[in-house]
C-alpha positions in Angstrom: 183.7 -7.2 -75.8 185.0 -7.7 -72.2 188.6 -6.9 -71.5 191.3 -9.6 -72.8 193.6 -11.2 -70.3 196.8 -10.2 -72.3 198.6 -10.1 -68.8 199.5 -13.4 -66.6 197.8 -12.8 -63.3 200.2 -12.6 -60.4 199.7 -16.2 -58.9 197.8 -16.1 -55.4 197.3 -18.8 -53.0 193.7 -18.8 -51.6 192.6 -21.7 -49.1 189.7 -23.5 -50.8 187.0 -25.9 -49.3 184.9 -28.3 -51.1 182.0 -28.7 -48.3 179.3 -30.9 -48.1 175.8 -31.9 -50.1 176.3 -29.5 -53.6 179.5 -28.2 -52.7 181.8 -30.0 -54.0 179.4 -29.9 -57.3 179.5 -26.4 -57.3 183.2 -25.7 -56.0 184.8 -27.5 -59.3 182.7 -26.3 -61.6 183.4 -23.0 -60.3 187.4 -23.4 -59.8 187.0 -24.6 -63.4 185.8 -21.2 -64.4 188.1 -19.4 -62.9 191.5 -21.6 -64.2 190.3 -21.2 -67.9 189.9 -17.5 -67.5 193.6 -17.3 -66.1 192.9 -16.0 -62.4 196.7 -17.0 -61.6 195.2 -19.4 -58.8 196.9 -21.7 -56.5 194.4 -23.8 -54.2 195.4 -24.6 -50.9 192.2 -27.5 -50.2 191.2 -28.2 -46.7 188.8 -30.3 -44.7 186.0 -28.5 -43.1 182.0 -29.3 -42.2 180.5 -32.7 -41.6 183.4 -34.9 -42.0 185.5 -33.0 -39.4 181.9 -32.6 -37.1 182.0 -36.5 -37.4 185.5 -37.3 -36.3 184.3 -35.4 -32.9 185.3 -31.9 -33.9 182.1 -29.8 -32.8 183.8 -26.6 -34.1 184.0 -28.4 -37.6 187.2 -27.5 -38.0 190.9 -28.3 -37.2 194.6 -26.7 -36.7 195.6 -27.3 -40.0 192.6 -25.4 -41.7 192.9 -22.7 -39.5 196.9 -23.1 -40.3 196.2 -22.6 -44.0 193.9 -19.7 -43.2 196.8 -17.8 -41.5 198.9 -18.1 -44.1 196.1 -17.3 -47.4 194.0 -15.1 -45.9 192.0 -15.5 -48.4 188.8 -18.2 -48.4 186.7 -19.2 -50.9 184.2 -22.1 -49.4 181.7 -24.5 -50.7 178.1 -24.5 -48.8 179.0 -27.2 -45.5 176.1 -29.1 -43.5 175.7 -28.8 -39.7 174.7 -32.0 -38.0 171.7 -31.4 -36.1 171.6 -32.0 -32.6 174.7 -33.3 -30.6 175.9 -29.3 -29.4 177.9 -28.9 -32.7 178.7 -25.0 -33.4 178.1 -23.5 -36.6 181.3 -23.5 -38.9 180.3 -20.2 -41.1 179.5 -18.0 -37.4 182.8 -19.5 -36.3 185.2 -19.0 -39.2 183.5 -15.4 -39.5 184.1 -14.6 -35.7 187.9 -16.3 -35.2 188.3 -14.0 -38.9 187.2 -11.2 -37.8 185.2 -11.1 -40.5 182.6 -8.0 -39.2 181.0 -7.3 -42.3 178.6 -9.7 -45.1 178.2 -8.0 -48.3 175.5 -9.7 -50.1 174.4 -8.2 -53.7 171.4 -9.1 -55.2 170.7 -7.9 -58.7 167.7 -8.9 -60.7 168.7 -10.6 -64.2 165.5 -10.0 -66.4 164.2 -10.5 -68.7 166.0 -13.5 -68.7 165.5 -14.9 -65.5 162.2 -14.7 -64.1 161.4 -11.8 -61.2 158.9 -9.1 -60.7 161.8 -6.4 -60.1 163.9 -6.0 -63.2 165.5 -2.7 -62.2 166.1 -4.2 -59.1 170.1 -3.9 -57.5 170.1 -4.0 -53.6 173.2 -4.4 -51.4 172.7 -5.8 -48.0 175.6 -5.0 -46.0 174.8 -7.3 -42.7 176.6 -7.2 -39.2 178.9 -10.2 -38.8 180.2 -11.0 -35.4 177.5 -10.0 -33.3 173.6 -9.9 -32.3 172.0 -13.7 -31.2 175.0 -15.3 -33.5 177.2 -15.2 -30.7 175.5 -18.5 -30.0 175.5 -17.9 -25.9 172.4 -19.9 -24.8 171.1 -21.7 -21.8 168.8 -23.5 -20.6 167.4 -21.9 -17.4 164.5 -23.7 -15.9 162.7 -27.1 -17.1 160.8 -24.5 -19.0 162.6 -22.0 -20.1 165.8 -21.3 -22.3 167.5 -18.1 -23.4 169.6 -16.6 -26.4 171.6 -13.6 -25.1 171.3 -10.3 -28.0 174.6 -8.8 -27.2 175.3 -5.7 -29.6 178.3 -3.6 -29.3 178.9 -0.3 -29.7 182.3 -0.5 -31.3 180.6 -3.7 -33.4 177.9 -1.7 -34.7 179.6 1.0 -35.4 182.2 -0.3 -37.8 179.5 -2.1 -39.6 177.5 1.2 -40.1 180.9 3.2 -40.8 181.8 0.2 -43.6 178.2 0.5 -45.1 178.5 4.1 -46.0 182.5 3.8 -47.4 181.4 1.1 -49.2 178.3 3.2 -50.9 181.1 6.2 -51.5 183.5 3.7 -52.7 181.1 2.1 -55.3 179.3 5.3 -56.0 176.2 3.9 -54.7 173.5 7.1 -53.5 171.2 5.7 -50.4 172.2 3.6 -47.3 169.1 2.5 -44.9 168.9 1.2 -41.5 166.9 -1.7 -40.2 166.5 -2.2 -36.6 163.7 -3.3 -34.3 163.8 -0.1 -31.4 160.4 0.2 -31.1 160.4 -2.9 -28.9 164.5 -3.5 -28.1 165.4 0.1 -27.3 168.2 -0.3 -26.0 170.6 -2.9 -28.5 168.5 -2.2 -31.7 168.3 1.7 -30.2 172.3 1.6 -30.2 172.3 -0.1 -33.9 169.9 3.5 -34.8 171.5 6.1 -32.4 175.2 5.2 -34.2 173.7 5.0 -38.1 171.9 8.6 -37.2 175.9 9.9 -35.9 177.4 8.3 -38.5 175.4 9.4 -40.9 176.2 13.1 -40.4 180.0 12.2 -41.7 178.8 11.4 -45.4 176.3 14.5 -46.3 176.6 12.9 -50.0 174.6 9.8 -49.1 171.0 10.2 -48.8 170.0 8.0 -45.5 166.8 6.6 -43.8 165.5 4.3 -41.7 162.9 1.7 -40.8 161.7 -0.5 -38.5 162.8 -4.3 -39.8 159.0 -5.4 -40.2 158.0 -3.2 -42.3 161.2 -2.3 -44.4 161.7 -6.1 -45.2 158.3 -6.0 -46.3 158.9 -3.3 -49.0 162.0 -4.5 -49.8 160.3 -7.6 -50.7 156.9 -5.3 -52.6 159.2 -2.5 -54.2 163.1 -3.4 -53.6 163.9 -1.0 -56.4 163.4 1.7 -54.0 166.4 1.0 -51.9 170.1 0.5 -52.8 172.5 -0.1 -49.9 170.9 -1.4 -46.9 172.5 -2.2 -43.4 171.5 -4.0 -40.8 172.2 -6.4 -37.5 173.0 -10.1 -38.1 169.9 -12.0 -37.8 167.9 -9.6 -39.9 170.3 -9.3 -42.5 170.5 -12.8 -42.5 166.6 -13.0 -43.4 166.4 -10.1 -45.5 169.4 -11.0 -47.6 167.5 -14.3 -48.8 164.2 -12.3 -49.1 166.1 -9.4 -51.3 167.6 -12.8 -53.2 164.5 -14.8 -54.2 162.7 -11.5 -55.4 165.5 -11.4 -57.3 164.8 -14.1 -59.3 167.0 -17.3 -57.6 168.5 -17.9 -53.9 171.0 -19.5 -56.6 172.2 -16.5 -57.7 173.1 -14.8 -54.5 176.9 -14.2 -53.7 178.4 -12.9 -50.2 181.6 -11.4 -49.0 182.7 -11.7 -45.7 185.4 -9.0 -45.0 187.6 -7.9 -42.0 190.4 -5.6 -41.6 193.2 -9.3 -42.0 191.1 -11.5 -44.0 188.7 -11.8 -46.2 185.6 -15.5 -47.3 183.6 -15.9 -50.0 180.5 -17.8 -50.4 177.2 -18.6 -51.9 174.5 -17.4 -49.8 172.5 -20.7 -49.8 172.9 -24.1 -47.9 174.3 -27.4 -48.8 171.0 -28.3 -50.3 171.9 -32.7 -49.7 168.1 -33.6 -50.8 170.0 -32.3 -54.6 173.6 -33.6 -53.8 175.4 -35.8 -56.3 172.7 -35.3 -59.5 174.5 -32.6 -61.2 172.0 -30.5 -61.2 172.7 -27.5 -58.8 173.6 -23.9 -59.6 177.2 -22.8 -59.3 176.3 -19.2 -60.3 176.1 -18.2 -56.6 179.9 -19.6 -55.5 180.8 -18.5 -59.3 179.8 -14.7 -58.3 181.1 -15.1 -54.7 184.3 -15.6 -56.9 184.4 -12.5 -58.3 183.8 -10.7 -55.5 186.8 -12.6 -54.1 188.9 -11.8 -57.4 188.0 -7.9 -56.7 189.2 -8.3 -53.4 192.6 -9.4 -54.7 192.5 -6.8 -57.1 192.1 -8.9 -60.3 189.7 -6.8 -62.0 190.2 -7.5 -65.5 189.8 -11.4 -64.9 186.5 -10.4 -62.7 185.3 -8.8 -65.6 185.9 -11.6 -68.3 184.3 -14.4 -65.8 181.1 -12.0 -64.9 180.4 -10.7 -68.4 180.7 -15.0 -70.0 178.2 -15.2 -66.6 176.4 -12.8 -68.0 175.9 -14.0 -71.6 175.2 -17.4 -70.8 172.5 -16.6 -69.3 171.4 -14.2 -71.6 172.0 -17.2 -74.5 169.1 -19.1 -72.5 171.8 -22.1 -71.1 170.1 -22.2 -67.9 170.3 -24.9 -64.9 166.7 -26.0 -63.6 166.2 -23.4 -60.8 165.7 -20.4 -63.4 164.8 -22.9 -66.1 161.5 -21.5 -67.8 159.4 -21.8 -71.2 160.3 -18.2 -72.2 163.5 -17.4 -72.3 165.6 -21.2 -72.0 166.8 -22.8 -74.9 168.8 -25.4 -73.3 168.5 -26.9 -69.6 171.7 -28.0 -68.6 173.1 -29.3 -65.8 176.3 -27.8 -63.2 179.5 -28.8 -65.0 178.0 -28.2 -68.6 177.0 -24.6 -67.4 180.6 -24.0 -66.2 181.5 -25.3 -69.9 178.9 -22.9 -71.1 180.5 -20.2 -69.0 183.9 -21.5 -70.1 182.9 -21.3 -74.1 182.2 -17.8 -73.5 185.0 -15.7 -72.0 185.6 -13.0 -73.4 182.2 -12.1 -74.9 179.8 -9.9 -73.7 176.1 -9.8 -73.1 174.3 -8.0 -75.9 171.2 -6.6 -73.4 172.1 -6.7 -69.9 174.6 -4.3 -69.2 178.2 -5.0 -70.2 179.9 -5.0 -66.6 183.2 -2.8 -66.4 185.0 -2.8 -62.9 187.1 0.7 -62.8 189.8 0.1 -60.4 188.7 2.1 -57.4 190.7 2.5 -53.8 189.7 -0.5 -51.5 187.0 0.2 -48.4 189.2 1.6 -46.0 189.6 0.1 -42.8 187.4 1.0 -40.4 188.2 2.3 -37.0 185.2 3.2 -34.8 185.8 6.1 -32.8 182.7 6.5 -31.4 183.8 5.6 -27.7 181.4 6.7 -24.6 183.0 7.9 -21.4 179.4 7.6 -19.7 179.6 7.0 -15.5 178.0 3.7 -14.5 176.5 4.1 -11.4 175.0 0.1 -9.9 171.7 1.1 -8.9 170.3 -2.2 -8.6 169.8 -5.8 -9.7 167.5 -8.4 -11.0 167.7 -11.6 -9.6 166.2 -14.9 -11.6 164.8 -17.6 -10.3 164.0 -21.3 -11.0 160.3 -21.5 -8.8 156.9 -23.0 -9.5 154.8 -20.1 -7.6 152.8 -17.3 -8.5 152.0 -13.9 -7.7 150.2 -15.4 -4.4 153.6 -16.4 -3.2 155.6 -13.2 -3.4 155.0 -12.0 0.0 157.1 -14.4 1.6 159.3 -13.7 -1.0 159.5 -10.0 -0.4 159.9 -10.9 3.1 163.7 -12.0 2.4 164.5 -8.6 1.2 167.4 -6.9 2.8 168.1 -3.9 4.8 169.0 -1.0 1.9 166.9 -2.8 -0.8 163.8 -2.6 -1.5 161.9 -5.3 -3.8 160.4 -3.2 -6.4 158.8 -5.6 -9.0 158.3 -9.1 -10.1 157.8 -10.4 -13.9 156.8 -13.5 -15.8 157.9 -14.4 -19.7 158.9 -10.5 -19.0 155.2 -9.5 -18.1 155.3 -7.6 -14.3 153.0 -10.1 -12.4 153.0 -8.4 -9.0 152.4 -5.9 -7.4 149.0 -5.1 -8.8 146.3 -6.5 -11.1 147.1 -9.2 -13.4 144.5 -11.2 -15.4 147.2 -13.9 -16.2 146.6 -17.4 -15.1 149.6 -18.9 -16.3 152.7 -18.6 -15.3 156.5 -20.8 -16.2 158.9 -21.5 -13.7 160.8 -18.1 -14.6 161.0 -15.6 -12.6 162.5 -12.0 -12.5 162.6 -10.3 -9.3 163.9 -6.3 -9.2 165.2 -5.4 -6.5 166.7 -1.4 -6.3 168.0 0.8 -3.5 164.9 1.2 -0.3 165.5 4.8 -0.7 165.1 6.8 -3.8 168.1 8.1 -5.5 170.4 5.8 -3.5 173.2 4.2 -4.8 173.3 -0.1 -4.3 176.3 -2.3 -3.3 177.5 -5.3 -4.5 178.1 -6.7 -1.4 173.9 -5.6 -0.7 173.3 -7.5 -3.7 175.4 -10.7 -2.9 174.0 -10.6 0.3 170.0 -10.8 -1.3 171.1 -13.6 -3.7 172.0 -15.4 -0.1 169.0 -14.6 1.7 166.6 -15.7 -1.3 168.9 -19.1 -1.3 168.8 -19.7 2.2 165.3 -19.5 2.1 165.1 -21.8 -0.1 165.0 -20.0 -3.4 167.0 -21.7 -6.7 168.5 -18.3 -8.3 169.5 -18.9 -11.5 170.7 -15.5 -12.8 171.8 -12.1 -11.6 171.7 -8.5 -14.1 172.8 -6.2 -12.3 171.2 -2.8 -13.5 173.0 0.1 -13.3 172.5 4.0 -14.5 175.1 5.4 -17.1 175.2 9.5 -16.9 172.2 9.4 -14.6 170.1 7.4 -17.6 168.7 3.8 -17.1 170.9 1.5 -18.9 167.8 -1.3 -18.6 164.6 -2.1 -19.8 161.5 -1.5 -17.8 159.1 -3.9 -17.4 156.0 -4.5 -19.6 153.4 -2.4 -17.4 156.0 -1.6 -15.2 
């Protein structure tokens, strides 16, 4: 028998949003929930999502949400839809960034046998970089051909997402954290990502680690998940392995998330606003449901958590199933989103007789994180690759190299990242992208800006379009560049 709620909660205000498609489906069946198992509740509702993107809002969301955020702190939100096209900004990589909401905590636990999976011992955490990677959203479009996402990953950013992965294993007395990066082919961002989990590492001797390369270690998370237990990553990845990790699971429907930063805290269902299903009373709430109880953890109402997550539990253990996990075997009645809230409702207070009874020990909070990390490297400019908009080929960079100025030296030129010239190259064709590297004439010399400002004007005088200047510069003597391919 779950714990009884013999004790009013203390009332909390959290700011709630009803979102698009499902959401506002889902959202009262789960607010429901939660107001018949006496979470001591107040809702502060806002607007956010495609009503606010359509009164020409392309952030999705105005001063008086973000008002309401300041003062709660606290968010739970309903799935929201993104109009396509028209430049608009994703709300959830906005909210999450203005937050500082740094880390996604997304558990995925397999429910058999009485929801379908291969994995029944599975229980996998992915603990998912939040601010960062190609979700800062800084794009352009270069050339007629050619656009560009900028990777940017931080050293403080990953750092604090690695140190928050391993407090949270300690904390929840999980055993294993792993790594997933891609440095075999990004050595330097994805080789930061590993380089920091390796130091970091070293702090918690109690936690077995590992690593692998994202390829391959979503690949076995998705064959034998039951071999890993807390697993952190950068955000794109985790965003792809998180769903993987929550289908093998049994149901994308299932999945929760927790967004956390050091001031504030959202919670949501992993999946989208699913429209094509909007309005038929038919959707899950389980995921938002579960997001809740992460949420009523974070606020410290443990005992309520429990009661809502143990009815969760036994109604699906009594078969009352919505259509997603639906099956032959083990459903005795398909029901629809508000009659499984009701189902959920009838059942506080009990407690599933197979799957295990879920008892949340009140444990210290995950610490705020402070990376400390920092790198006094020397930067020494050394260089600088210079971009340009042109139509030509590898037959036309002599006159290009004749532009070069005195104290540089033009070193090497790539296509799509491919070094086209000088040398062999059996390529034939080529986009209007081009990356020329120019570095000091003589070896070991340093470079000046004004050297480098002074080759961006030659190549434009000569008729040139430069698009984009990297400058590449050396940090304790090591390149702080790629080289590149067959360079």
């Amino acid at each position: 028998m779950s714990s009884q709620n013999t004790t009013p909660e203390t009332p909390t205000t959290i700011t709630v949003a009803y979102g698009d498609g499902i959401g506002p489906e889902i959202m009262s069946a789960t607010l429901r929930v939660l107001d018949a198992a006496g979470a001591g509740l107040q809702y502060d509702v806002i607007e956010v999502g495609e009503k606010v993107y359509q009164s020409g809002n392309t952030a999705g969301i105005g001063d008086e949400a973000w008002a309401s955020l300041a003062r709660t702190k606290v968010f739970l939100k309903a799935p929201i839809t993104t109009p396509q096209g028209g430049g608009y900004k994703s709300l959830n990589v906005t909210t999450r960034k203005t937050l500082g909401l740094f880390a996604n905590v997304r558990p995925c636990v397999a429910y058999a046998p009485f929801v379908k999976t291969n994995h029944p011992r599975m229980d996998v955490v992915i603990v998912r970089e939040n601010e960062e990677d190609l979700y800062a959203g800084i794009e352009h479009r270069q050339t007629k051909q050619v656009y560009q996402t900028l990777k940017l990953i931080t050293q403080p950013g990953s750092e604090k997402i690695i140190r928050y992965a391993f407090e949270y294993a300690r904390t929840n007395g999980r055993k294993k954290v792993t790594v997933m990066v891609k440095d075999n082919i990004m050595k330097l961002t994805d080789g930061l990502f590993h380089d920091l989990f390796k130091q970091v590492a070293t702090e918690y001797p109690e936690i077995e680690h590992e690593s692998y390369i994202i390829d391959i270690g979503a690949a076995r998370l998705a064959e034998k998940p039951e071999r890993f237990d807390v697993v952190v990553t950068l955000n794109l990845y985790g965003d792809i392995i998180s769903d993987i990790a929550a289908e093998v699971s049994g149901s994308v429907g299932f999945g929760p998330s927790a967004n956390i930063g050091d001031k504030a805290a959202m919670f949501e269902a992993i999946h989208g606003s699913a429209p094509d299903i909007a309005g038929r009373d038919i959707a899950n709430p389980s995921g938002l449901l579960l997001s809740a109880v992460m949420m009523l953890l974070h606020l410290g109402k443990n005992r309520v958590a429990e009661r809502i997550h143990n009815a969760w539990l036994r109604t699906i253990e009594d078969g009352i199933h919505t259509g997603d996990i639906a099956s032959a075997e083990k459903t005795t009645e398909r029901v629809g989103t508000q009659a499984f809230a009701d189902a959920v409702i009838a059942r506080l207070d009990q407690s599933p007789e197979q799957l295990e009874c879920i008892v949340y020990p009140v444990r210290e909070a995950v610490p705020t994180i402070t990376p400390r990390l920092g790198s006094t490297a020397t930067k020494t400019l050394v260089g600088a690759d210079i971009f340009l908009d042109w139509d030509g080929g590898p037959s036309g960079m002599d006159a290009i190299a004749a532009l070069t100025v005195p104290g540089l030296k033009l070193l090497a030129a790539s296509n799509r990242g491919l070094k086209v010239w000088p040398g062999y190259t059996a390529q034939e064709v080529f986009v209007d992208h081009w990356r020329l590297r120019y570095v000091a004439a003589e070896k070991g010399a340093t470079v000046s800006h004004t050297q480098l400002l002074d080759q961006q004007r030659a190549l434009v005088v000569g008729g040139y379009d430069v698009i984009k200047t990297e400058n590449l510069c050396d940090f304790d003597g090591k390149p702080g560049y790629s080289l590149m391919q067959g360079q």
